[in-house]
LUMFILO-437241 format. One record per atom (N, C-alpha, C): residue in one letter; atom name; x, y, z. Coordinates in pm, whole numbers, m for minus. Layout:
N
- aa/at/xx/yy/zz
- A/CA/X/Y/Z $
...
//
This chain:
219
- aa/at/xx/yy/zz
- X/N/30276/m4331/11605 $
- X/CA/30356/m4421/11688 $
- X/C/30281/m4450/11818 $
- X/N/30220/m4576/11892 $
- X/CA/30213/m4607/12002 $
- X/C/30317/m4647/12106 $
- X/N/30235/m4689/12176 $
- X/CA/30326/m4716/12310 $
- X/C/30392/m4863/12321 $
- X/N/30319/m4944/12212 $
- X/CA/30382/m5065/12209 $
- X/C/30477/m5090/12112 $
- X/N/30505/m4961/12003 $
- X/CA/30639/m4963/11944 $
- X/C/30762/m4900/12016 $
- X/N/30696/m4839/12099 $
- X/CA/30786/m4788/12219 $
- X/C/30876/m4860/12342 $
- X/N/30819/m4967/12404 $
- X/CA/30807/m5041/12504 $
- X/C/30935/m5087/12483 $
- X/N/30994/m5092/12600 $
- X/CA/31090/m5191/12648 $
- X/C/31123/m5279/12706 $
- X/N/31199/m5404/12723 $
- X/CA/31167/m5490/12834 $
- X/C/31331/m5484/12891 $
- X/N/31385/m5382/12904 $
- X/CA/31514/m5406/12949 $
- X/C/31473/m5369/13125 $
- X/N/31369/m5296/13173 $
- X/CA/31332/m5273/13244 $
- X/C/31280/m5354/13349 $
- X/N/31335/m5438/13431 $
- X/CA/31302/m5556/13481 $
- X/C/31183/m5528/13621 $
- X/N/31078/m5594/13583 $
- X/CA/30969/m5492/13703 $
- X/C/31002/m5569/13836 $
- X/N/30959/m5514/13964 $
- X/CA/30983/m5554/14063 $
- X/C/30862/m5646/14110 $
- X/N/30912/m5738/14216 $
- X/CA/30763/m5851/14280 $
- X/C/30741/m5791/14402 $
- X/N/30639/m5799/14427 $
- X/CA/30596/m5840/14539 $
- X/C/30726/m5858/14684 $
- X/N/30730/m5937/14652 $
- X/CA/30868/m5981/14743 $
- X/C/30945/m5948/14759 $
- X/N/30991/m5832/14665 $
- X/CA/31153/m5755/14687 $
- X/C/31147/m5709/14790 $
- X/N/31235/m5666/14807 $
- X/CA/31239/m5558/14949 $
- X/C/31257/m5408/14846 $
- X/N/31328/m5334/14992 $
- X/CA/31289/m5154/14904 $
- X/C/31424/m5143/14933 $
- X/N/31519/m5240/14932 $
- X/CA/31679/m5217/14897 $
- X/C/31669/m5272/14733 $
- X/N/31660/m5344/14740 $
- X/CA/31629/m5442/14619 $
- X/C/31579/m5318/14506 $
- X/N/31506/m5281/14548 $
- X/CA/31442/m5160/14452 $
- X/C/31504/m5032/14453 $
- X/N/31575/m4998/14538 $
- X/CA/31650/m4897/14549 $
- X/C/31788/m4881/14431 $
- X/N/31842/m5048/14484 $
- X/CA/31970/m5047/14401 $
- X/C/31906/m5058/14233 $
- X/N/31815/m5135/14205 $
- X/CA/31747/m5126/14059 $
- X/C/31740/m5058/13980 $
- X/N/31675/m4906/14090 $
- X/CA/31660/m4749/14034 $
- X/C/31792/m4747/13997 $
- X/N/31866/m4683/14083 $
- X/CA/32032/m4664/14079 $
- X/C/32057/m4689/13960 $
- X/N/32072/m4858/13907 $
- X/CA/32132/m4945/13834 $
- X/C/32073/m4870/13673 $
- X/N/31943/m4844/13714 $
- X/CA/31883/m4833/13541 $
- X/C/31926/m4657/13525 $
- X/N/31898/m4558/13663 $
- X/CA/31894/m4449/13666 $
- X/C/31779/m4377/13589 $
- X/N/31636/m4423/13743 $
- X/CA/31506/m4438/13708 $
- X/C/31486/m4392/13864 $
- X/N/31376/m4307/13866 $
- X/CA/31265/m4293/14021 $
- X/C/31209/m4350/14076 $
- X/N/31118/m4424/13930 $
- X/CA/31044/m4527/13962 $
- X/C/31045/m4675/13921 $
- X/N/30975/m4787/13906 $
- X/CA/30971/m4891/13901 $
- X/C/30830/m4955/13912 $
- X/N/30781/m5043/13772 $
- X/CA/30635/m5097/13806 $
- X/C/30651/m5242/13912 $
- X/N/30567/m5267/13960 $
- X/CA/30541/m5333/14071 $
- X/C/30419/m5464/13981 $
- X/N/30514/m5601/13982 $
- X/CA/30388/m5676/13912 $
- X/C/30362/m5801/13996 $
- X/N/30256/m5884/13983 $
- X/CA/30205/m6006/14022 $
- X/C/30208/m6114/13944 $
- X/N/30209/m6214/13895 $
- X/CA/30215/m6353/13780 $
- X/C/30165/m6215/13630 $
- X/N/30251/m6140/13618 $
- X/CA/30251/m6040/13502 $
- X/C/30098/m5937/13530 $
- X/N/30017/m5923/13661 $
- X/CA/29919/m5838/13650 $
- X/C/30037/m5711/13703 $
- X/N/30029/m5591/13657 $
- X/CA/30061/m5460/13687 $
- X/C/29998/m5415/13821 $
- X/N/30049/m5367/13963 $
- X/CA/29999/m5353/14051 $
- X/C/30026/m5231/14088 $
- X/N/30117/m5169/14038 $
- X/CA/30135/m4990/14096 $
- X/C/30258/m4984/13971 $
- X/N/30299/m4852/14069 $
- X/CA/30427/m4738/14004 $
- X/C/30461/m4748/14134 $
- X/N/30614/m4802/14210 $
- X/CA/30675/m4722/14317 $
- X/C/30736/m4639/14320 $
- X/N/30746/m4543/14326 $
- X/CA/30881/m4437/14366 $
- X/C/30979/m4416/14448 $
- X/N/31070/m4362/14438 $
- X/CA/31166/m4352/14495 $
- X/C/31128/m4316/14674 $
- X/N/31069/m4213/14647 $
- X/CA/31019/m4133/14759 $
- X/C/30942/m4260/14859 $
- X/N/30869/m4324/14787 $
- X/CA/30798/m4485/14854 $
- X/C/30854/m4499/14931 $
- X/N/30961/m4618/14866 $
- X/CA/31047/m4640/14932 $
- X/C/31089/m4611/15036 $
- X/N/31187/m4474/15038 $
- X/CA/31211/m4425/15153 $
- X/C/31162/m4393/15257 $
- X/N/31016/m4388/15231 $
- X/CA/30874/m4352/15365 $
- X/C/30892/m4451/15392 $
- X/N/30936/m4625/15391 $
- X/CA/30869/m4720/15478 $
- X/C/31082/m4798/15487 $
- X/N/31027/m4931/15528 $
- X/CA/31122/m4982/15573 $
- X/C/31170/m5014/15529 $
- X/N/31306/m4985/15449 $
- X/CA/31389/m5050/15306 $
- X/C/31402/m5224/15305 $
- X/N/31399/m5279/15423 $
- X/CA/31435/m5404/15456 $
- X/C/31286/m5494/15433 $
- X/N/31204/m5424/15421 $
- X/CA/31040/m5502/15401 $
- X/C/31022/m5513/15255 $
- X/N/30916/m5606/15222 $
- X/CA/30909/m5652/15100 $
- X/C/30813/m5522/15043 $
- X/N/30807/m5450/14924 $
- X/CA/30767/m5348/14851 $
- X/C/30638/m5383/14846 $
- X/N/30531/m5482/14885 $
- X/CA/30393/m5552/14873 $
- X/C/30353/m5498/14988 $
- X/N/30412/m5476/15109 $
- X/CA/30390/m5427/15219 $
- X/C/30350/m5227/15200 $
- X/N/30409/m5193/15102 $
- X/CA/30427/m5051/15128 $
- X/C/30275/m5030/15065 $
- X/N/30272/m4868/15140 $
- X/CA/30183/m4778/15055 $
- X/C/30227/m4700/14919 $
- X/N/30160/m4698/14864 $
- X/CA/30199/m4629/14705 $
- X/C/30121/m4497/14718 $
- X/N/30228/m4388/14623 $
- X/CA/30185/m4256/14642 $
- X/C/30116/m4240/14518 $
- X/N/30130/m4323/14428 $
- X/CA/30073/m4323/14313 $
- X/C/29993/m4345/14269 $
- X/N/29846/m4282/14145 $
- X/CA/29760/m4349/14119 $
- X/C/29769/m4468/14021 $
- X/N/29822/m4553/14019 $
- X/CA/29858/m4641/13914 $
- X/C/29849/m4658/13820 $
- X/N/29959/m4520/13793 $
- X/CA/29977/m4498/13599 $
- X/C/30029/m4578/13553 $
- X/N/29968/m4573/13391 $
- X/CA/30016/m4690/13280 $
- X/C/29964/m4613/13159 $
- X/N/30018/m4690/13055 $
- X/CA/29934/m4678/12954 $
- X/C/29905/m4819/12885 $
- X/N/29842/m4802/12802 $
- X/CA/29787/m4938/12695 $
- X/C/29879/m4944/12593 $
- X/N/29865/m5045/12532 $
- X/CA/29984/m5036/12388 $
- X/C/29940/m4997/12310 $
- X/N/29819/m4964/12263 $
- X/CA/29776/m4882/12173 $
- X/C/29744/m4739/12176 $
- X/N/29821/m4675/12295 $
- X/CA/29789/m4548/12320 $
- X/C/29906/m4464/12240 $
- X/N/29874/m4382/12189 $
- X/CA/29962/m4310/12058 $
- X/C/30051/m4214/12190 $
- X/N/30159/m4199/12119 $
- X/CA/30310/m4125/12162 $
- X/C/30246/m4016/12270 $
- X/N/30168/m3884/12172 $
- X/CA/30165/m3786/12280 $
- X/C/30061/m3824/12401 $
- X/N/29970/m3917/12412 $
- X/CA/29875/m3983/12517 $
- X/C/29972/m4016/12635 $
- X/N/30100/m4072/12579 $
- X/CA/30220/m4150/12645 $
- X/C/30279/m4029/12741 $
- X/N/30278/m3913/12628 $
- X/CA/30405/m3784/12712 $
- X/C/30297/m3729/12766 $
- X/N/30178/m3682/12749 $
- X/CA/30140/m3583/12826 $
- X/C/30073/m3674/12964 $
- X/N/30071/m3818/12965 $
- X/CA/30076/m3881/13132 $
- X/C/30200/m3893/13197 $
- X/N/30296/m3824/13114 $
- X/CA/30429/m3910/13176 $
- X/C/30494/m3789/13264 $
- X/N/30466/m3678/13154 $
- X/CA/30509/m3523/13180 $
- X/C/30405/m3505/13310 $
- X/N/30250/m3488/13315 $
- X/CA/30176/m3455/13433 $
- X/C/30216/m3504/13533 $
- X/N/30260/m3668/13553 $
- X/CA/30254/m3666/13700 $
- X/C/30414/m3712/13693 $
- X/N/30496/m3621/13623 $
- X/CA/30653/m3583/13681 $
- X/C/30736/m3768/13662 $
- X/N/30697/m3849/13546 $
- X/CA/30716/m4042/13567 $
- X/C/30875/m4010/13498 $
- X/N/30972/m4090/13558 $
- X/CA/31104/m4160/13482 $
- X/C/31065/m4229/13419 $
- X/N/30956/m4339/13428 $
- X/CA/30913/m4407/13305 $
- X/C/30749/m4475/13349 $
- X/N/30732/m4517/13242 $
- X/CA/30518/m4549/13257 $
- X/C/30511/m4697/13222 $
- X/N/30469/m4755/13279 $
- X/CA/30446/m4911/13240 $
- X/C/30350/m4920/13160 $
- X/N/30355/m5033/13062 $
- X/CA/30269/m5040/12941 $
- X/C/30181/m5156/12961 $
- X/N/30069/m5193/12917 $
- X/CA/29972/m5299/12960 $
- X/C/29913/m5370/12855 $
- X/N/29847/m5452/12826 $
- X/CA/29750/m5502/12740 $
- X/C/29635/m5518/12799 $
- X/N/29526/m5538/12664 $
- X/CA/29375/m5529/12683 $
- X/C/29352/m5609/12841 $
- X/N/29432/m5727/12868 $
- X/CA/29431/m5756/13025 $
- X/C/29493/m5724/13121 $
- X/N/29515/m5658/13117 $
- X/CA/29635/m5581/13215 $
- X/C/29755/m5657/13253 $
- X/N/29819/m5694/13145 $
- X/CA/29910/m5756/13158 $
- X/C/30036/m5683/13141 $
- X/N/30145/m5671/13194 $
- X/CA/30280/m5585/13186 $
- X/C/30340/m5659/13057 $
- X/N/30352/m5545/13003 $
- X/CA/30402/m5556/12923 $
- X/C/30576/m5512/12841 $
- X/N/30562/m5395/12961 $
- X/CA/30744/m5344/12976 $
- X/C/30712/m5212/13005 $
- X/N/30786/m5135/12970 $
- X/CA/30812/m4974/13053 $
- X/C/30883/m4889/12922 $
- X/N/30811/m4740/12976 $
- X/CA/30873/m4632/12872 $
- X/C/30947/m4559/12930 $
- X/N/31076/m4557/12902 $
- X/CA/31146/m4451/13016 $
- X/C/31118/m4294/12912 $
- X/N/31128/m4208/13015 $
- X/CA/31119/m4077/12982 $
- X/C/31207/m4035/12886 $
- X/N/31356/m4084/12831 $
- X/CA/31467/m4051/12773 $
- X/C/31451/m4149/12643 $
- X/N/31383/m4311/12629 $
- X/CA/31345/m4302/12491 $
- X/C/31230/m4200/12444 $
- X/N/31124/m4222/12567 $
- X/CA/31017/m4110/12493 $
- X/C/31008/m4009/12415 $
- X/N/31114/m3918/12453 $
- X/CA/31172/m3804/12416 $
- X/C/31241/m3817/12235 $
- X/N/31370/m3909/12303 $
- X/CA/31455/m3965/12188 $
- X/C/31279/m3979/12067 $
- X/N/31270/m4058/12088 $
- X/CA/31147/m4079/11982 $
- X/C/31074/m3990/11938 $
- X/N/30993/m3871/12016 $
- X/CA/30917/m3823/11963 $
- X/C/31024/m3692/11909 $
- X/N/31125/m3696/11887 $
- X/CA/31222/m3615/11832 $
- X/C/31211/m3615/11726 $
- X/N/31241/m3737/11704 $
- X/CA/31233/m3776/11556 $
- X/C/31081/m3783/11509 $
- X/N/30984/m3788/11522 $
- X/CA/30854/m3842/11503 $
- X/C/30854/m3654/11460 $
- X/N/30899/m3573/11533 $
- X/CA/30869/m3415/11517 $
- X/C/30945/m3350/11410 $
- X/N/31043/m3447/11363 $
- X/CA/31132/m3387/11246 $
- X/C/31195/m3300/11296 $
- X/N/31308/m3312/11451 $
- X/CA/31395/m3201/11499 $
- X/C/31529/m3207/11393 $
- X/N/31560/m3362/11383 $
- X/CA/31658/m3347/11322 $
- X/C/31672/m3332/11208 $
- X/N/31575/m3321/11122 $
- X/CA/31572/m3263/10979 $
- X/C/31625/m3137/10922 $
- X/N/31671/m3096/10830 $
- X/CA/31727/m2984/10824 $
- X/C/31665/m2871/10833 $
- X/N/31672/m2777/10896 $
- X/CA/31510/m2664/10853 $
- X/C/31548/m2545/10956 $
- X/N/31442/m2465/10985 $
- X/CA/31440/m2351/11065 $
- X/C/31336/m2432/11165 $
- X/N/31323/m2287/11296 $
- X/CA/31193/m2307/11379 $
- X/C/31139/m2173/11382 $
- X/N/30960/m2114/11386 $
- X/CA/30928/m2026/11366 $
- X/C/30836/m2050/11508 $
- X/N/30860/m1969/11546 $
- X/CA/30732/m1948/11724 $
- X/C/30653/m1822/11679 $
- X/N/30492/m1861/11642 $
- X/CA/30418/m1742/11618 $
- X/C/30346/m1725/11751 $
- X/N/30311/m1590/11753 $
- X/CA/30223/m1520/11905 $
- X/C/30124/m1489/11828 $
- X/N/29971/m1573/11843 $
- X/CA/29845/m1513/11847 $
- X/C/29737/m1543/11935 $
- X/N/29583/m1475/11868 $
- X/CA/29481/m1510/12006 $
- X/C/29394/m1654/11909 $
- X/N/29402/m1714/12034 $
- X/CA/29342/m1845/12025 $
- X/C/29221/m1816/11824 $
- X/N/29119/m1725/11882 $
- X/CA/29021/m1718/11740 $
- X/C/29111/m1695/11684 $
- X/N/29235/m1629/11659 $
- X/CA/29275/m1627/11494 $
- X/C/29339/m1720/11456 $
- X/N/29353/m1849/11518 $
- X/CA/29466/m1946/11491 $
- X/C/29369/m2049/11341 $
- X/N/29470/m2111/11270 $
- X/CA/29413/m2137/11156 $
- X/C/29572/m2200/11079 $
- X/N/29530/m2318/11063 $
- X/CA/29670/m2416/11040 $
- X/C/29668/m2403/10857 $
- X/N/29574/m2408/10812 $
- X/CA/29521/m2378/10697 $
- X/C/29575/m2239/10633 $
- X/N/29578/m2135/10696 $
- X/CA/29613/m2002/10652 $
- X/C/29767/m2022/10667 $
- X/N/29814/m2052/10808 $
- X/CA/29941/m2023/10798 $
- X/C/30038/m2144/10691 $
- X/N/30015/m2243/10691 $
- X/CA/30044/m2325/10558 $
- X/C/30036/m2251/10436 $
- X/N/29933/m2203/10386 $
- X/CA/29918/m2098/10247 $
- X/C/29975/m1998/10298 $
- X/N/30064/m1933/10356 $
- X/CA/30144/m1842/10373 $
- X/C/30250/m1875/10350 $
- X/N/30283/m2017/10452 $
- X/CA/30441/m2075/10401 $
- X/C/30458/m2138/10291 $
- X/N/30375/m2189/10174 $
- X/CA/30384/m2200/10061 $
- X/C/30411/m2109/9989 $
- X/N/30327/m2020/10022 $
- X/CA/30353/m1910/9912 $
- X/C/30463/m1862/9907 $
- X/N/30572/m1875/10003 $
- X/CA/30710/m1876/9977 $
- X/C/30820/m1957/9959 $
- X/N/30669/m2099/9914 $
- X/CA/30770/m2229/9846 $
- X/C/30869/m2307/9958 $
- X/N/30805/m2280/10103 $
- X/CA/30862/m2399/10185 $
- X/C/30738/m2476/10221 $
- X/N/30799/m2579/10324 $
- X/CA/30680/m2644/10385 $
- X/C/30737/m2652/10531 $
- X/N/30598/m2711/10564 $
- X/CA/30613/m2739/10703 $
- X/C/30615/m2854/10721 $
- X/N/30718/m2880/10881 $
- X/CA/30759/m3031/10839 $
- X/C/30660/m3094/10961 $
- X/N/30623/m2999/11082 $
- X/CA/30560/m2992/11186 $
- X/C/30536/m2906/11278 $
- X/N/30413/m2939/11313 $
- X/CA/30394/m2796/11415 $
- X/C/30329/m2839/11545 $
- X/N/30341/m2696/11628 $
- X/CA/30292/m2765/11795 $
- X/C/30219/m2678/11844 $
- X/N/30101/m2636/11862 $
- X/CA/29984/m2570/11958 $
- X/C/30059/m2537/12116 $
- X/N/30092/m2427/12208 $
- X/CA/30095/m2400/12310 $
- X/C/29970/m2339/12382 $
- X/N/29920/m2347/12471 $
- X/CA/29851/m2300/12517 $
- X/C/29906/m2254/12671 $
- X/N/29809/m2120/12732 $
- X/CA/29873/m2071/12868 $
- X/C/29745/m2056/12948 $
- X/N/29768/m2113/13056 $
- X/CA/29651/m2066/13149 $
- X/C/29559/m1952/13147 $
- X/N/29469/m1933/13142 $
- X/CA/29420/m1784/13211 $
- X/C/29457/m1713/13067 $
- X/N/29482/m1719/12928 $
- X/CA/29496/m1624/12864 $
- X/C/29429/m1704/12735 $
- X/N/29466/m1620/12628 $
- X/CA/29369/m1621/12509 $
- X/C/29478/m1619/12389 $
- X/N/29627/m1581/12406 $
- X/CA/29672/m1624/12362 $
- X/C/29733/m1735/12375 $
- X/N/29845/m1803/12184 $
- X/CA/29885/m1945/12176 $
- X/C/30056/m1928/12120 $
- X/N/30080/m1972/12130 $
- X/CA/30241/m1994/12051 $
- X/C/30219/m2122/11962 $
- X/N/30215/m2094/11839 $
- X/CA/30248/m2222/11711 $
- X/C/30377/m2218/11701 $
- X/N/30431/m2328/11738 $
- X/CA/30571/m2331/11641 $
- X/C/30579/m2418/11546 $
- X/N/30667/m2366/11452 $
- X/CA/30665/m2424/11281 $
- X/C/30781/m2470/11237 $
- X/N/30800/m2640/11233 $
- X/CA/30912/m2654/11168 $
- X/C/30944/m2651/11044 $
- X/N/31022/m2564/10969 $
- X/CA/31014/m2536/10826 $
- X/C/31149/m2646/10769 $
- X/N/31157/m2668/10627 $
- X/CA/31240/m2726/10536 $
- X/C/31330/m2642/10522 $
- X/N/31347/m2511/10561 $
- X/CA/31418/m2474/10504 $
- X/C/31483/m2359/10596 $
- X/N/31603/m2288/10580 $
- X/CA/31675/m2220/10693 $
- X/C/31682/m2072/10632 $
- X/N/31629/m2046/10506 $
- X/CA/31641/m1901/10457 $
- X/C/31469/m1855/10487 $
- X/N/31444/m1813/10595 $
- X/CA/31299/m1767/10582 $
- X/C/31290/m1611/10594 $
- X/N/31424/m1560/10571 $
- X/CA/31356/m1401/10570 $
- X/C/31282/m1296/10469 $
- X/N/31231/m1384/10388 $
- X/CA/31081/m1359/10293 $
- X/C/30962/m1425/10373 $
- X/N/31008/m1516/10435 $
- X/CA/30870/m1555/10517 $
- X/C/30865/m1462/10650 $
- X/N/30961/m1434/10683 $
- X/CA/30911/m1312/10799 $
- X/C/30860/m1190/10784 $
- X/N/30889/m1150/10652 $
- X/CA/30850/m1032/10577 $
- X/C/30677/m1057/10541 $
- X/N/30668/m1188/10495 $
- X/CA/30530/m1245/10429 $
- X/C/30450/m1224/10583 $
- X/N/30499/m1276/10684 $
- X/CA/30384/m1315/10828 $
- X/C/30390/m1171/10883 $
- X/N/30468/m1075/10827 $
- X/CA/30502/m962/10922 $
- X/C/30323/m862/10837 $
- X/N/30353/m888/10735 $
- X/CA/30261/m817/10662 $
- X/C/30108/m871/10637 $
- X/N/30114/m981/10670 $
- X/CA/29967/m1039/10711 $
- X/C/29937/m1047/10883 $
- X/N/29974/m955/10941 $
- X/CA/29989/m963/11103 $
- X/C/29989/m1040/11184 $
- X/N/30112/m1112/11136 $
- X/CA/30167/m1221/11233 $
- X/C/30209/m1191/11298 $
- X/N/30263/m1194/11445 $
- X/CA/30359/m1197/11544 $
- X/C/30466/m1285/11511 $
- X/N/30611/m1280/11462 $
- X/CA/30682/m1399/11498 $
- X/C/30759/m1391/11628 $
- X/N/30710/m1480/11720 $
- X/CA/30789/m1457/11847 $
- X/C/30928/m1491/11882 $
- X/N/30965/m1612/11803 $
- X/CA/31134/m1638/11821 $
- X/C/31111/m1726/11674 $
- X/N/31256/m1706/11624 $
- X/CA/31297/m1801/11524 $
- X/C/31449/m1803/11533 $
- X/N/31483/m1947/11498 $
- X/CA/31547/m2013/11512 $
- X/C/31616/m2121/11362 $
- X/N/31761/m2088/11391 $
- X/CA/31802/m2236/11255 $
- X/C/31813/m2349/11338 $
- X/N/31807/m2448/11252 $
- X/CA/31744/m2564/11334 $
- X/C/31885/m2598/11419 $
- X/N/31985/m2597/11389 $
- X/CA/32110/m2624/11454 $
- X/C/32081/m2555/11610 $
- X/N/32054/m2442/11575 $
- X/CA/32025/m2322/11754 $
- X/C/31958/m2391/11841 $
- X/N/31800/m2443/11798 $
- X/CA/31698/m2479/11839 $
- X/C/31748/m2619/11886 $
- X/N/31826/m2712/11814 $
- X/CA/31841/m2851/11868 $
- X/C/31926/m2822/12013 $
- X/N/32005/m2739/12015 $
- X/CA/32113/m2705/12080 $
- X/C/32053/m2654/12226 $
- X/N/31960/m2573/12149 $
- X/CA/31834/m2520/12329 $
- X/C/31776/m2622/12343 $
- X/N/31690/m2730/12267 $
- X/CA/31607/m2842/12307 $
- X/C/31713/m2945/12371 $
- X/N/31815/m2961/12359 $
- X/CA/31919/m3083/12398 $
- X/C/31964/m3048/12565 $
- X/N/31939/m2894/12538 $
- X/CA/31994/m2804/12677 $
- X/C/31869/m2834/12794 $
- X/N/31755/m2804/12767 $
- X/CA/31637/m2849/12827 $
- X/C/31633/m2997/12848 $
- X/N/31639/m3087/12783 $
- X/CA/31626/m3220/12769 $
- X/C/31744/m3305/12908 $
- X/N/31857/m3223/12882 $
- X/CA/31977/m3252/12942 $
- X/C/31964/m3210/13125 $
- X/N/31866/m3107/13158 $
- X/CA/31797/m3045/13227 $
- X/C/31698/m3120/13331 $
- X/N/31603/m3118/13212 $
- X/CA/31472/m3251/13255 $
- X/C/31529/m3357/13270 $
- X/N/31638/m3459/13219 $
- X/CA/31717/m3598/13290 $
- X/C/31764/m3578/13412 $
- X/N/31816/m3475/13417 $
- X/CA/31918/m3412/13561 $
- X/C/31840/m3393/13690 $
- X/N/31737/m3313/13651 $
- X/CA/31630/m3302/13744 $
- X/C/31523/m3478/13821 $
- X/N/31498/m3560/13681 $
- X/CA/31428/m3690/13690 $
- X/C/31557/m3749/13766 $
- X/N/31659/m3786/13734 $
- X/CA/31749/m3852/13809 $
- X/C/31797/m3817/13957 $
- X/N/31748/m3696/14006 $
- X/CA/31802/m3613/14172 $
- X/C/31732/m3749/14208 $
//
């Protein structure tokens, strides 16, 4: 999935000319931080909320300084390219561009999500398996022929990594919600399983986080 099956245009970008009331009430209205900033459709920044408020609400937003390095993405930039710029520099949503830098619409953080939900197979029926190992023993290949061999599959999985250490957390979305032959199977080939989860639990903690991260983007 890219960013241009993603894109929205309900997101109406701001000119030049607005003022930083104008942009204020916008945020409000969509219940967004930020807002792209365009010219005859060239993309000229990301404002933020915080912008705003540093300068004179009553001046036109062309006037202000931007705190931002003027994130975007391209429309051909695939989903996680999308989250892991959107997640680093903390965006309510990322403006999307073409080969000319032309605006093209905006990703808010809450389809992003919504989407790559589904793209991850949360809502599919299944378990979640969080394994603890060190980076050299990781091997997507082995642990697949493990979960076969007890006749499930995997529907998807996710690499964690931690600063400063050597270990990883894989988590494994399985087909299926009876895995206590597969914990027995990973226990005896020296797996760590660090948390597992039926998928009902896991949606219920991810919805809790999610519900979290909006709450927090919207202060």
């Amino acid at each position: 999935m890219t960013a241009e099956q993603l894109v929205s245009q309900s997101i109406i970008p701001l000119q030049t000319s607005d003022t930083g009331e104008v942009a204020l009430e916008m945020m409000a209205e969509l219940g967004v931080r930020h807002l792209p900033i365009v010219n005859n459709m060239q993309l000229l920044g990301l404002i933020s909320e915080e912008d705003v408020l540093n300068f004179d609400v009553t001046e036109a937003v062309g006037s202000y300084g931007l705190s931002l390095p003027k994130p975007y993405v391209k429309k051909a930039d695939h989903i996680l390219e999308v989250m892991r710029l959107q997640m680093e520099l903390e965006l309510s949503l990322i403006p999307v561009v073409d080969e000319d830098h032309n605006y093209l619409g905006s990703i808010s953080i809450d389809r992003l999500l919504a989407q790559f939900s589904r793209l991850a197979a949360i809502s599919e029926p299944g378990s979640i398996l969080v394994l603890d190992l060190n980076k050299r023993d990781y091997s997507l290949a082995e642990i697949a022929r493990i979960v076969e061999s007890e006749n499930m599959a995997i529907l998807t999985s996710f690499v964690t990594t931690y600063p400063d250490s050597s270990r990883i957390d894989v988590t494994l979305k399985l087909n299926s919600q009876n895995t206590l032959s597969l914990l027995a199977t990973f226990e005896r080939f020296k797996y760590e399983v660090k948390a597992s989860y039926l998928e009902t639990d896991f949606v219920d903690s991810m919805k809790e986080r999610y519900d979290a991260l909006i709450s927090y983007l919207n202060i």
